[in-house]
Structures are given as C-alpha cells and as structure tokens.
DRENROLUM-641096 format. One record per atom (N, C-alpha, C): x, y, z. Coordinates in steps of 0.02 Angstrom, whole numbers, plus 50000, padded with zeros to 5 digits. Layout:
# DRENROLUM-641096
XYZ/...
# end
This chain:
# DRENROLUM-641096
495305060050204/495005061550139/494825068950140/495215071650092/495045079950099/494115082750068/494165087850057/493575091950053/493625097249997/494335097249967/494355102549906/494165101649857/493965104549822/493955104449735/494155108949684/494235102649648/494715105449586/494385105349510/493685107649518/493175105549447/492775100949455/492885096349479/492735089549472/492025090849527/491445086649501/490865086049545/490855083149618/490495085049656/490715083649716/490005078649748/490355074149783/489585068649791/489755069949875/489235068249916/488985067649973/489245061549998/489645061950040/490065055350080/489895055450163/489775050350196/489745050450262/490455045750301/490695049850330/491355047950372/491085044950429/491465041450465/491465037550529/492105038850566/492285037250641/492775037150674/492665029450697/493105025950655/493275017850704/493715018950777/493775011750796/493905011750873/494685011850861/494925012750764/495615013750770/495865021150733/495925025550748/495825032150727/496165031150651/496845026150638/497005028250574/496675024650508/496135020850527/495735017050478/495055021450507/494905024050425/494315027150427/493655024150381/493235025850416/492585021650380/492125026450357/492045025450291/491445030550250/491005025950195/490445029050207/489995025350142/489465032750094/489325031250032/489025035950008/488315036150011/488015041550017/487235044250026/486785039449972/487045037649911/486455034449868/486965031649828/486665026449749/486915023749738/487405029449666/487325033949670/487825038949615/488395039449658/488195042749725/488815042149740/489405035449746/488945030249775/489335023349755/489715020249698/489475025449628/489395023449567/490475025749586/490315032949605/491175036849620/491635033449656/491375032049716/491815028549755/491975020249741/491695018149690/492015012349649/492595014449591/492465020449585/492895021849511/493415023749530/493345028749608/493885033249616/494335030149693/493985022649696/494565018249781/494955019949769/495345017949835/495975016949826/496215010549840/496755010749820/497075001549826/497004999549925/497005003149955/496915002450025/496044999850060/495655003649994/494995002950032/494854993950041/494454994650071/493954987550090/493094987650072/492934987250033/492254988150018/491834981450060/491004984250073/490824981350124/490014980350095/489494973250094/488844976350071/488464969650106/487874969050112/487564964150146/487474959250095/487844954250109/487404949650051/486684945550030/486754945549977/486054945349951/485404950149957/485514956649974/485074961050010/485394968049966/485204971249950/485194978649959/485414982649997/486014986049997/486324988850073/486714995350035/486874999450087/487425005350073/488194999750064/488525004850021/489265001749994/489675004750072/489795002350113/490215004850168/491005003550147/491365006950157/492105006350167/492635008150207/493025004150210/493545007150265/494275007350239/494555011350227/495245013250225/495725012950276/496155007750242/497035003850286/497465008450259/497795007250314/498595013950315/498765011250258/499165015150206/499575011550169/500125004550164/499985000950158/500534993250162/500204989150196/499394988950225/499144986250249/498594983150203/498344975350210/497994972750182/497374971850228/496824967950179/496214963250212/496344960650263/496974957850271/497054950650331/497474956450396/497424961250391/497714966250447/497104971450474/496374970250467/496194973850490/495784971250558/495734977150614/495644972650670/495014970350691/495004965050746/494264963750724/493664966250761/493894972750793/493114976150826/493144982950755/493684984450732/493554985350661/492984984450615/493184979150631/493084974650566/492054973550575/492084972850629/491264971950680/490984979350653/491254984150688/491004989950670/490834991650582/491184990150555/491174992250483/490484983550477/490444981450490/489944974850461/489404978850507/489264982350571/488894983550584/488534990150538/488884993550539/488654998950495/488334997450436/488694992550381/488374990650322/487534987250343/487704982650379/486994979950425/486374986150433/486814989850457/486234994650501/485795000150428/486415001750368/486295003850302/485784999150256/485454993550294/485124991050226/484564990150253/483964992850201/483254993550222/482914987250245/483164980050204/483064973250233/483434971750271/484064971050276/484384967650326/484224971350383/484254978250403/483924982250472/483394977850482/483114973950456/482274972350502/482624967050502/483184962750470/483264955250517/483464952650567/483664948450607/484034948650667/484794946450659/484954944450608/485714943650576/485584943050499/486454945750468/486194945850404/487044943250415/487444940950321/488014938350317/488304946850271/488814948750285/489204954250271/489614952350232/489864954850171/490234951650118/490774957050095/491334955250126/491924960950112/492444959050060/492824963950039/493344963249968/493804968649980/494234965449935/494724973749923/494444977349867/494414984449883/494394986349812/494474984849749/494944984549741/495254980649670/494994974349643/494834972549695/494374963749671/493454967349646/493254973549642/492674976249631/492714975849548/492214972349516/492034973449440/491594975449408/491554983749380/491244985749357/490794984949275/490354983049252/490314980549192/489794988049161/489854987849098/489744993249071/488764991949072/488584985549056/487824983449075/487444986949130/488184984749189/487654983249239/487514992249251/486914990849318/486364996649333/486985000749400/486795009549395/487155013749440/487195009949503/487605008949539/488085007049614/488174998949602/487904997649517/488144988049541/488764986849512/488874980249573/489564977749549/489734970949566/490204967749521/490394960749556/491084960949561/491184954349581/491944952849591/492244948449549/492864950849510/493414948149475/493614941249499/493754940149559/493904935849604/493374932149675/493244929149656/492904924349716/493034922749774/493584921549760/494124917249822/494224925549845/494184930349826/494374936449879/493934939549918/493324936549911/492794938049947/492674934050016/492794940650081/492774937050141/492084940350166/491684935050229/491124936750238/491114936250303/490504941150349/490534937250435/489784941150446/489624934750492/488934936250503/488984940950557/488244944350559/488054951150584/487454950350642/487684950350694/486874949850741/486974960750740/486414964250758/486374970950778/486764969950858/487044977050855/487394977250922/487184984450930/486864985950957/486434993150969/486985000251013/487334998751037/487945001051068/488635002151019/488724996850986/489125000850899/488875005650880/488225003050845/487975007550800/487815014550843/487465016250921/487495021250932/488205025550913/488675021950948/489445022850942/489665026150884/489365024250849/489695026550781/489465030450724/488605032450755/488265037750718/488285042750754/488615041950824/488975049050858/489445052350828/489835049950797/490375052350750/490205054650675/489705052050654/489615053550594/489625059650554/490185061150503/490005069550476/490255066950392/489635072450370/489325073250309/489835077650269/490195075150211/490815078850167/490515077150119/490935084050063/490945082150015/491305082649965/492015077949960/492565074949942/492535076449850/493065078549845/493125075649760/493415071449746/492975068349741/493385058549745/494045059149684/493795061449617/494295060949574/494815063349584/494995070249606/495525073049628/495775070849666/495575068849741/496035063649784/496215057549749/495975054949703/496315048349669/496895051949626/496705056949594/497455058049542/497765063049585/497785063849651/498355065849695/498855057549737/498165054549730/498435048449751/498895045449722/498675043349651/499315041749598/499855047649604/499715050949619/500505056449597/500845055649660/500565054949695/501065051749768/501125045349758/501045040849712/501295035449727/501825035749638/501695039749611/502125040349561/503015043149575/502755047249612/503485051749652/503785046549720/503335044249743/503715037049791/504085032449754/503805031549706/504075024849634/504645029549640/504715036149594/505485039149571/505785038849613/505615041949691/506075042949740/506565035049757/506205031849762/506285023049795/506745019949719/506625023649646/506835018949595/507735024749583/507695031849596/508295034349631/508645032349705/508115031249740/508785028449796/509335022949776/508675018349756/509195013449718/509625010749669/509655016949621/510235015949575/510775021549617/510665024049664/511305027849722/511415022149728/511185017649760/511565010249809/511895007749755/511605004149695/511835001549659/512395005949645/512575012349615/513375014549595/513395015349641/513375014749730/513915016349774/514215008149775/513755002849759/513904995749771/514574994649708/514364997049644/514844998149596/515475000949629/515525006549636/516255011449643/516445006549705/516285005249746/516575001449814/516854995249786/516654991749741/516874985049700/517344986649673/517174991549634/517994993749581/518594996049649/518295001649688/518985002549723/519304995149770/518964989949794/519194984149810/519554980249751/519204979149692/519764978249644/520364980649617/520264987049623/520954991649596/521414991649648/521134990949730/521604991749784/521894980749768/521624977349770/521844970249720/522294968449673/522254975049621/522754975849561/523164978749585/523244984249614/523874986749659/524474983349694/523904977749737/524374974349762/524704969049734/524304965349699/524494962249651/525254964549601/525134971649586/525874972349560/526354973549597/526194977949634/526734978049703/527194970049709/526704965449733/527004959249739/527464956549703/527094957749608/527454956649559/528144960249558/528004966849569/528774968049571/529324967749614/529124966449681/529404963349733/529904956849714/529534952849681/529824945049664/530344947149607/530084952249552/530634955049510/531264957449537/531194961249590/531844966749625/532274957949672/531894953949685/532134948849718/532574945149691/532294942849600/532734937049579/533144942749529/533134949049537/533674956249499/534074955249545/534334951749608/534854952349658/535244948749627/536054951149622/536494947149603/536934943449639/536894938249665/537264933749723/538134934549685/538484936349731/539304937549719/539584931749763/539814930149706/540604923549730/541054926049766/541294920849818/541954922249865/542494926349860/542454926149795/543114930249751/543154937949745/542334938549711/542034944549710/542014948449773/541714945249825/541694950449914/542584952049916/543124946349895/543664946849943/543894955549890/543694955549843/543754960449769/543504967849804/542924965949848/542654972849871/543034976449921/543494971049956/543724972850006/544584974049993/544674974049942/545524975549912/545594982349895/
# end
C-alpha cells in the first residue's frame, strides 16, 4: 500500500508484518479512518472486528486470486489477535469471538453512525475464538509502522489495473479465437483442395478411352 498523494485526504493507517510477508495486515487509528478503508477495500481485503464489542476494523490483504478459505492459519491467529488486542473491552477479557468477512460482504447504510457497518450476507461471516497470546501480539507491534496512504487513489489505481488486465486478457483472446479461425479455414480449404484434386482425378480416369483390338493392331500398321 503506497504513501503518495494525489489531492485526496490522507488518513493515518497502521501496517503490520504477518508471519507471511505477502499478506499484509493494517487497521485504521479511529473510526474516520475506518469510515475510508470501508469505501476504498479492495476485493482482496478481509475485514476483522470483535464481536459484539467495540474494536479497531483490522484487515488483511490476499495476493490477488486468493480468497477467505486460503488464508493461513497462524495468519489468520495473528490478524484475530490483533483485532482482540484493538478493543478497549475485549483487551480486559480472557477470550473474545472474532468475526471475519470479505470486504465486499461489508454494508454500508447511509443511517448508520462513522466506522459502522453490517453485512449483506450472513452466511459470509466466519468467526474464531480468541484467548490473548502475549508473544503474537509482542510479535507484531514490533513491526508496526504508522502511514499515511491515500486510500482513494490506490483504489482508482486499483481499478485501472484491473481495467487494463480485463483489455489485455479480452485481446489475448480474440488473437486465439482468429488464430483458432484462420487454422479452421486453412484445414478446410486444404479439404476443398483435395477434394477437387480427387474430383478430377476420377474425371481424367473415366476421359480414358479403352481401344478395341482392331484399333492397337491400327497403331501398329
């Protein structure tokens, strides 16, 4: 997640290093910034919050082509620990239940109050309970550094890379398709070719004129 800007306001994000370097884990400083990083996910994130409790919005970002059901599970621990360790109630309990989604399953309603949100989908909501593990969480506030991202701009760089992947991928494949074309026609035309060839073969065959006994002895007088 870059650090430039392009106009656009810039909110306070805290990064993490998971135990898998290409899934990264960040959550925002308060609930404005949360308000951004709901508007401006990406289809990759995983949003993360304690349920029933009050907690920081934690998230973690999958490589591209990767879903919910691919992320790993000391991952997966770490990012539930973090949200755990982000909420002013759940920190004083001795386990709390962690309630994760994809992005996209996040529903914003024009009512509700800055960083709230529900889910579109029910059935997409996966959860796992949380005891504190004091050795994560050291783990992982060692790493911690403070950015500050323009969420909007990385989203409409995002779409434009996935707009130019669409053209590239929707040009490769009308190449295949007319190379699949012209290769069809030249198998057919090399078909019709032979096809007449043959035809005229059988023509030049029954064009032979068989000569009577009379006729050879005629050639030879």
């Amino acid at each position: 997640v870059s650090t430039q800007s392009t106009g656009h306001s810039l909110k306070m994000v805290f990064f993490f290093t998971s135990s898998s370097p290409e899934i990264v884990l960040f959550m925002g400083r308060d609930k404005y910034e949360n308000e951004d990083l709901i508007k401006y996910g990406f289809p990759e994130d995983i949003w993360f919050h304690v349920d029933k409790h009050s907690s920081a919005h934690v998230y973690l970002r999958l490589p591209k082509g990767k879903t919910i059901n691919d992320i790993p599970p000391e991952v997966l621990e770490e990012c539930a620990q973090l949200t755990k360790e982000n909420s002013i109630q759940g920190k004083k309990l001795s386990s709390v239940t962690v309630v994760y989604t994809p992005w996209a399953n996040l529903r914003k309603r024009p009512s509700m109050e800055v960083g709230a949100v529900d889910f579109h989908d029910d059935k997409q909501v996966k959860s796992v309970k949380v005891v504190r593990n004091k050795e994560i969480i050291n783990k992982l506030e060692k790493t911690r550094v403070e950015k500050n991202p323009d969420l909007a701009a990385e989203r409409e760089m995002y779409d434009k890379e996935i707009r130019q992947e669409k053209k590239h991928n929707l040009l490769a494949k009308q190449q295949q398709e007319k190379e699949a074309r012209d290769l069809k026609k030249q198998e057919e035309d090399l078909k019709s070719y032979k096809a007449i060839m043959d035809s005229r073969n059988m023509m030049s065959n029954k064009q032979v004129k068989v000569k009577s006994p009379d006729e050879f002895e005629e050639d030879f007088m």
